[in-house]
N, CA, C and O atoms as CSV, one atom per row, in Angstrom:
chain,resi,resn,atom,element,x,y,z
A,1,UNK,N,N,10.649,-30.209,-20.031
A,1,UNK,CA,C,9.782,-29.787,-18.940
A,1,UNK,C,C,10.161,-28.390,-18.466
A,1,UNK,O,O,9.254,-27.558,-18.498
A,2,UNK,N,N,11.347,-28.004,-18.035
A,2,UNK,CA,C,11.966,-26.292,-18.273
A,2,UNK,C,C,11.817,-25.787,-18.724
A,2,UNK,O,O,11.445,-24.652,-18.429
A,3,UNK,N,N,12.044,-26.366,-20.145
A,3,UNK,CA,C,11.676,-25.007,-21.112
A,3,UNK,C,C,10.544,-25.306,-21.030
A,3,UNK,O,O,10.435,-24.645,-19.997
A,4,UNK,N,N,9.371,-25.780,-21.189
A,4,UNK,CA,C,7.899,-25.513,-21.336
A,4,UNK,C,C,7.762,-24.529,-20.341
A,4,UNK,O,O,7.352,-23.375,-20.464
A,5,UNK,N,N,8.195,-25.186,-19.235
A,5,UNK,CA,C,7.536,-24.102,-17.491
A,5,UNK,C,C,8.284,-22.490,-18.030
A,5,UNK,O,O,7.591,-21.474,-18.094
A,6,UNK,N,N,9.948,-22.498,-18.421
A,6,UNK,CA,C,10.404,-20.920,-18.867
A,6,UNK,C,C,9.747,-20.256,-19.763
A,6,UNK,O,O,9.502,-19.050,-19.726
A,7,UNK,N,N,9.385,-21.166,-20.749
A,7,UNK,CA,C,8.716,-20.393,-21.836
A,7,UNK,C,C,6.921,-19.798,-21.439
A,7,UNK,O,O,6.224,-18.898,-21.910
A,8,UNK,N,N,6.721,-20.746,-20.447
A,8,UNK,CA,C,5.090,-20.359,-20.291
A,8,UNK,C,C,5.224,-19.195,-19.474
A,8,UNK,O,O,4.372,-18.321,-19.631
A,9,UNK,N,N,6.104,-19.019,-18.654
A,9,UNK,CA,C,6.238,-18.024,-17.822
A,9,UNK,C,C,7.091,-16.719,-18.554
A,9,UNK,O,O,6.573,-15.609,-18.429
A,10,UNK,N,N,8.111,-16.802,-19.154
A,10,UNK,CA,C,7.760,-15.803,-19.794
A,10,UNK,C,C,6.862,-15.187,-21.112
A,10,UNK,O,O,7.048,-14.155,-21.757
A,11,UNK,N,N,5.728,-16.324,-21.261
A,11,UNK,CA,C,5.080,-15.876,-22.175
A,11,UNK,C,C,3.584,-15.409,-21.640
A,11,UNK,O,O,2.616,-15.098,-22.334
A,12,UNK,N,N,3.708,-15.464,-19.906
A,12,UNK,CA,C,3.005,-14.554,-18.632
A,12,UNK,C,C,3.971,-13.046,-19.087
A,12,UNK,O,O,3.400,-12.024,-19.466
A,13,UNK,N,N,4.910,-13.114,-19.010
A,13,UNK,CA,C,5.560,-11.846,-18.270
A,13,UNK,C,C,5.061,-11.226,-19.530
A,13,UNK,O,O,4.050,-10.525,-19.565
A,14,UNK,N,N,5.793,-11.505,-20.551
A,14,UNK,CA,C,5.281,-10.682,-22.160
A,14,UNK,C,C,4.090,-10.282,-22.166
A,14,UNK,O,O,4.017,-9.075,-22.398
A,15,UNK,N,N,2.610,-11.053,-21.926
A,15,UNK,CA,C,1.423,-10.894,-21.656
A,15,UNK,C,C,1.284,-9.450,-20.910
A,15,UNK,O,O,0.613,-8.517,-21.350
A,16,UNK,N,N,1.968,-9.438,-19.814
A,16,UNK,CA,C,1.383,-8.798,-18.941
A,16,UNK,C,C,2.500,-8.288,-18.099
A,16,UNK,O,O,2.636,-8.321,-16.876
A,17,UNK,N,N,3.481,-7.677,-19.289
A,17,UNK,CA,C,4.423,-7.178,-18.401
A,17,UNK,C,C,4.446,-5.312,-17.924
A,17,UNK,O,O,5.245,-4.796,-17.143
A,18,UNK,N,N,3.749,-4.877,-18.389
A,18,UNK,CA,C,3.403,-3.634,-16.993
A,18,UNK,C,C,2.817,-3.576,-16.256
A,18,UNK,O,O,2.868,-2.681,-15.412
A,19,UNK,N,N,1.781,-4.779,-16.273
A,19,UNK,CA,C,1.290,-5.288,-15.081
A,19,UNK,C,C,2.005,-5.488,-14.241
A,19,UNK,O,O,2.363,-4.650,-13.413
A,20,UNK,N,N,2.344,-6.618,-14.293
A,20,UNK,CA,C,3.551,-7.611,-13.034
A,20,UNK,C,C,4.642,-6.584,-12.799
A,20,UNK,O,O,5.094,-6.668,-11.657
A,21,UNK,N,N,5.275,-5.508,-13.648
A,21,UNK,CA,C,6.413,-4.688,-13.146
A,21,UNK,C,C,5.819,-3.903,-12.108
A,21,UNK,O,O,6.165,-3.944,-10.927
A,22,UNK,N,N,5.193,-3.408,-12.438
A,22,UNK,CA,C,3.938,-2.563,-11.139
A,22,UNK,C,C,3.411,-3.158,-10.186
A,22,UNK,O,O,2.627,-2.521,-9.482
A,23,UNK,N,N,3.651,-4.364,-9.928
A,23,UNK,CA,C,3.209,-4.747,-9.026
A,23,UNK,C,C,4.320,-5.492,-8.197
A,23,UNK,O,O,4.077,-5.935,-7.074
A,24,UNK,N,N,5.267,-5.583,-8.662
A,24,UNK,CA,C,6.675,-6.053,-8.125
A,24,UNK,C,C,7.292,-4.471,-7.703
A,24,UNK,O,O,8.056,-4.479,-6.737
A,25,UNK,N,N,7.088,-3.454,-8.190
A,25,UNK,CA,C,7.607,-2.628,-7.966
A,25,UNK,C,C,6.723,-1.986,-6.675
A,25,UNK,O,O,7.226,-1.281,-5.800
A,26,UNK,N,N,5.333,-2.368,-6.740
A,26,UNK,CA,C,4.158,-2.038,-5.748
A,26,UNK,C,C,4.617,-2.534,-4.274
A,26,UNK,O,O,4.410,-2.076,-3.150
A,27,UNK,N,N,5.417,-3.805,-4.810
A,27,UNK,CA,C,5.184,-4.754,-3.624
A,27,UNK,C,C,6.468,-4.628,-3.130
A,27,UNK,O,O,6.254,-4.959,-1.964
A,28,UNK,N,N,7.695,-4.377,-3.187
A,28,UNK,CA,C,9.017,-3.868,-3.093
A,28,UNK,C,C,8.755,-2.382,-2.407
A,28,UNK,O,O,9.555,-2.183,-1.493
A,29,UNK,N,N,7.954,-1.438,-2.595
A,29,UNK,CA,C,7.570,-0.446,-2.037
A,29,UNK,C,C,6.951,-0.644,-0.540
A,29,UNK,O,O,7.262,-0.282,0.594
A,30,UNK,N,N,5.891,-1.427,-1.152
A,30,UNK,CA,C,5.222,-2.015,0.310
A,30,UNK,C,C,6.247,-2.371,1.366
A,30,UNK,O,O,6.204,-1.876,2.493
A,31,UNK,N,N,7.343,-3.404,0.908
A,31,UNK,CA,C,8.310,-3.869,2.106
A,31,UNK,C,C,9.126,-2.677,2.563
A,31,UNK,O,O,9.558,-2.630,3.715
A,32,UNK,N,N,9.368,-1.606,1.583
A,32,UNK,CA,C,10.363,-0.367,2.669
A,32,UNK,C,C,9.842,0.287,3.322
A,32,UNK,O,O,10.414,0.672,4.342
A,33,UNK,N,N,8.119,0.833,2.936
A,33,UNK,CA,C,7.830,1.293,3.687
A,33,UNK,C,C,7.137,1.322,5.279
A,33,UNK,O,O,6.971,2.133,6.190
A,34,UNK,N,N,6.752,-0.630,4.864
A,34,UNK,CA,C,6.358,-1.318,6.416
A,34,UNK,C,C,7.608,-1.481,7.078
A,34,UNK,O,O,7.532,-2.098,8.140
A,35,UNK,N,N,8.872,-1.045,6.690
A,35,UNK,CA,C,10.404,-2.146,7.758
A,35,UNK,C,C,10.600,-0.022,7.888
A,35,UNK,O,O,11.179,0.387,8.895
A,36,UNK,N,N,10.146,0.922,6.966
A,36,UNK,CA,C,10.615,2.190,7.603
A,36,UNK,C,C,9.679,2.643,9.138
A,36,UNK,O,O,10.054,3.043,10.240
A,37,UNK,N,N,8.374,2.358,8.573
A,37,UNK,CA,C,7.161,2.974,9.745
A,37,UNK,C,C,7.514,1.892,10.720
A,37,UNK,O,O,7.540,2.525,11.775
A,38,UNK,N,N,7.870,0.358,11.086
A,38,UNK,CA,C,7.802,-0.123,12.155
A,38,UNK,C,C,9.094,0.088,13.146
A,38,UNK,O,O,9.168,0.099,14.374
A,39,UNK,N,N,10.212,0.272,11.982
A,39,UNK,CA,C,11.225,1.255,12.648
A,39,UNK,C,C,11.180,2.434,13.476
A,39,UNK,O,O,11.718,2.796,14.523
A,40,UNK,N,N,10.534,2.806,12.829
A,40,UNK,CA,C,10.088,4.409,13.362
A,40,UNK,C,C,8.917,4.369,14.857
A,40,UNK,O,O,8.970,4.491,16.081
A,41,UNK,N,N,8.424,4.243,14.318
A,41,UNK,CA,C,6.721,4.012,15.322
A,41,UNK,C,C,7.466,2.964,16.366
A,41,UNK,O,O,8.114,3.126,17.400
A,42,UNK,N,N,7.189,2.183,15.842
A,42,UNK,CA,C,7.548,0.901,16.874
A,42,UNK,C,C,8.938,0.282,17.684
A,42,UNK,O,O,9.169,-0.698,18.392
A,43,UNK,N,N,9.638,1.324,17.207
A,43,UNK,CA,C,11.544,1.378,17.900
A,43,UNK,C,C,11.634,-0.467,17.634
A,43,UNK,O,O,11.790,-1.271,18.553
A,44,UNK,N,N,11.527,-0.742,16.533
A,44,UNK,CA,C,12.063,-2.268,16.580
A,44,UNK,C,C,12.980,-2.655,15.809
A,44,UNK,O,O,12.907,-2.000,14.770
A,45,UNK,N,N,14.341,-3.852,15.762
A,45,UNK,CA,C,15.146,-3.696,14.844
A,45,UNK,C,C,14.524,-3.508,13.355
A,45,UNK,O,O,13.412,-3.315,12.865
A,46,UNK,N,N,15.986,-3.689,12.867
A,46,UNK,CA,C,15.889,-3.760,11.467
A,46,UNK,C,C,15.299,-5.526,11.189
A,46,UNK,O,O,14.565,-5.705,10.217
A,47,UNK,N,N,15.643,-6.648,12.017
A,47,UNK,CA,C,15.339,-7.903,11.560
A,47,UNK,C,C,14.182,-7.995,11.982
A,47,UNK,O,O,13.726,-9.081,11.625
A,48,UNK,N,N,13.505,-7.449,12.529
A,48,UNK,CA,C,11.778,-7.332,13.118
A,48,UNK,C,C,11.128,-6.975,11.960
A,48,UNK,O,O,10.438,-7.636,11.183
A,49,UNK,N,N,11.521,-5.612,11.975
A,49,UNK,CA,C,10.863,-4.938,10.854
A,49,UNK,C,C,10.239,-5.622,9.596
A,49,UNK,O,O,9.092,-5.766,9.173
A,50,UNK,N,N,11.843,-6.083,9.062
A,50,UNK,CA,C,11.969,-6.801,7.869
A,50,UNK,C,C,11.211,-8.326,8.046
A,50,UNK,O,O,11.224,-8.859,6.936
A,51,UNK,N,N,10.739,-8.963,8.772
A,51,UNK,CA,C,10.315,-9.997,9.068
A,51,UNK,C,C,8.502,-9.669,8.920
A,51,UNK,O,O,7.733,-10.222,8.134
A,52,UNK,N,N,8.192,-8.665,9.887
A,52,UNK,CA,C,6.726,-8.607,10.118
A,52,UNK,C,C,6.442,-7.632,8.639
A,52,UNK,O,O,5.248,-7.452,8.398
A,53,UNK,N,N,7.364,-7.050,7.727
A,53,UNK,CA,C,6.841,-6.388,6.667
A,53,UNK,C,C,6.631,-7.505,5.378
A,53,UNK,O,O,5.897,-7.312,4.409
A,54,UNK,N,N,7.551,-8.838,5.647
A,54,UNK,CA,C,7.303,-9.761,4.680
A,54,UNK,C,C,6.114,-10.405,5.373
A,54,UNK,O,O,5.018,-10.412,4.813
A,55,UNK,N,N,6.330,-11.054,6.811
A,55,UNK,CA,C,5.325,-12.371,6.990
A,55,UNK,C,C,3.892,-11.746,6.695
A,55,UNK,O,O,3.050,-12.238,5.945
A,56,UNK,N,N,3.773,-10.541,7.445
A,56,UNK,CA,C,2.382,-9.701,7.394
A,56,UNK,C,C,1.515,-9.753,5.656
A,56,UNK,O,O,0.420,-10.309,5.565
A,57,UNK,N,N,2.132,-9.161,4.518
A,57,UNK,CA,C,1.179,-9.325,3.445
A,57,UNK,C,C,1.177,-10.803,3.111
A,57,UNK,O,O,0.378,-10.957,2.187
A,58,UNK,N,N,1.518,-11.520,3.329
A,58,UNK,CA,C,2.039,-13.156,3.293
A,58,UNK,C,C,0.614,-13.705,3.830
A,58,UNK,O,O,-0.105,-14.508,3.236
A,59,UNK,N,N,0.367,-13.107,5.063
A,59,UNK,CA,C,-1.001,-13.497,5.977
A,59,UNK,C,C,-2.219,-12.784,5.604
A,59,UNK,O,O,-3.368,-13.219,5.674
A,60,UNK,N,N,-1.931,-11.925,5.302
A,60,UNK,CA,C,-3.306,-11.016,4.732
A,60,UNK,C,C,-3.672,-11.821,3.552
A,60,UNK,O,O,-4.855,-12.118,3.388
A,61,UNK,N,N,-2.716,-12.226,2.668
A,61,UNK,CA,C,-3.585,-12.954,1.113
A,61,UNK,C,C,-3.642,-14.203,1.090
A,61,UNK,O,O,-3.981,-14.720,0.026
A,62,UNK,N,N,-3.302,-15.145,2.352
A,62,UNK,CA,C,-3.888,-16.201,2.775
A,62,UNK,C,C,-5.446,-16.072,2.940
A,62,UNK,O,O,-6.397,-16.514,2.295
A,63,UNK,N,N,-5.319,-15.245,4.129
A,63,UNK,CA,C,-6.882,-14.489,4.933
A,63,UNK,C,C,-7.399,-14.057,3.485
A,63,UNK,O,O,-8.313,-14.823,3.182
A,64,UNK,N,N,-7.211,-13.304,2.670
A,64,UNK,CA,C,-7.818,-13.070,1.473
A,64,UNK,C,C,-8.287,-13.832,0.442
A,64,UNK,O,O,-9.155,-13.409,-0.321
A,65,UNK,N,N,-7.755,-15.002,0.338
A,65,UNK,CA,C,-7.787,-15.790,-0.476
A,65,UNK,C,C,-8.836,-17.010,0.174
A,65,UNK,O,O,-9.669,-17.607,-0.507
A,66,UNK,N,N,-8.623,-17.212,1.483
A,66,UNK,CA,C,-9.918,-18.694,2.364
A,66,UNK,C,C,-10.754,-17.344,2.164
A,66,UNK,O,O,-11.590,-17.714,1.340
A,67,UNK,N,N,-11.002,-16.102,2.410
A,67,UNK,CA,C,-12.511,-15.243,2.481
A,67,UNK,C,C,-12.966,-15.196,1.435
A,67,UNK,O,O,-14.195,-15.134,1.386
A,68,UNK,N,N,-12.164,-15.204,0.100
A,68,UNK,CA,C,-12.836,-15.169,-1.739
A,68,UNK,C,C,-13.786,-16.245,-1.757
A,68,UNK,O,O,-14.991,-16.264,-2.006
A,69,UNK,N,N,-12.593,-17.541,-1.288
A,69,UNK,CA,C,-13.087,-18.992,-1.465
A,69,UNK,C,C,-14.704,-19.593,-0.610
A,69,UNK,O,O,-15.637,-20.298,-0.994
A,70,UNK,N,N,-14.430,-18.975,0.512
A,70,UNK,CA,C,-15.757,-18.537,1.615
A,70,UNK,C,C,-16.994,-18.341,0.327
A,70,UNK,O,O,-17.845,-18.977,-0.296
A,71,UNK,N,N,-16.338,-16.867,0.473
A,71,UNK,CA,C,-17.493,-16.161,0.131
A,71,UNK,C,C,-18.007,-16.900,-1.861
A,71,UNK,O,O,-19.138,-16.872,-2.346
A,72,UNK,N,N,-17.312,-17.200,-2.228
A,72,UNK,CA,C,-17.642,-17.433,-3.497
A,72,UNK,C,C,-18.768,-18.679,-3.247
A,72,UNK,O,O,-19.868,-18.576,-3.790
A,73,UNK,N,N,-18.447,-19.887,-2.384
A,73,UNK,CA,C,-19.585,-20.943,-2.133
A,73,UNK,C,C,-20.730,-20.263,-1.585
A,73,UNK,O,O,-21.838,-20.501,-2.065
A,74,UNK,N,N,-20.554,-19.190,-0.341
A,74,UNK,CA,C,-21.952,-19.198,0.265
A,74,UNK,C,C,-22.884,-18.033,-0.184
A,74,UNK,O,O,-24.054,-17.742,0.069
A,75,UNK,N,N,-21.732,-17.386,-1.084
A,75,UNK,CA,C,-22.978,-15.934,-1.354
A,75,UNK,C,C,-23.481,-16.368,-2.618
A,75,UNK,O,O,-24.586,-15.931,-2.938
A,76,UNK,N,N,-22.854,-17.189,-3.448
A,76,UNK,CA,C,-23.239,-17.342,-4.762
A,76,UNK,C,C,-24.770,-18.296,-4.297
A,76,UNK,O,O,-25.894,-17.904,-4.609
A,77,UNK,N,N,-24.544,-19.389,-3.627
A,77,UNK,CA,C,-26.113,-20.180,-3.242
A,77,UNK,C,C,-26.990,-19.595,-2.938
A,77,UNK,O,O,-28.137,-19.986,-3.155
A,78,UNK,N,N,-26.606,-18.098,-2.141
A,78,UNK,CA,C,-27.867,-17.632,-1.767
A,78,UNK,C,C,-28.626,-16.416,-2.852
A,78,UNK,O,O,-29.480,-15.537,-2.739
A,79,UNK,N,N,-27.916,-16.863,-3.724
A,79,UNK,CA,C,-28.248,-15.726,-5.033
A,79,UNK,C,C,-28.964,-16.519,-5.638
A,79,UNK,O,O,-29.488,-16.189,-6.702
């Protein structure tokens, strides 16, 4: 059962591995630069920062993901 799940997953990463590096590297960017600007702007610690720069895209692709799901039932019927 491991190795099936290791092997399928890295036979994702192989697939599509400058994808996913770019986007791990996208998203690692994203967190220094939301824990630098809320530092800055917002005089808040470092454990603030680092908290609202993870929970925040965390909530946005929730919200992104019920609005796909939304929108995929009600716009597609009315097409």
């Amino acid at each position: 059962m491991i190795t099936e799940f290791t092997d399928s997953m890295l036979g994702i990463w192989r697939a599509n591995k400058g994808s996913l590096a770019r986007t791990v590297i996208y998203t690692l960017g994203h967190f220094v630069i939301a824990i630098t600007c809320l530092m800055l702007i917002a005089d808040v610690s470092l454990r603030e920062a680092m908290t609202d720069a993870i929970v925040e895209p965390i909530a946005n692709s929730i919200w992104y993901f019920l609005l796909d799901k939304w929108w995929t039932r009600n716009v597609k019927k009315r097409k």
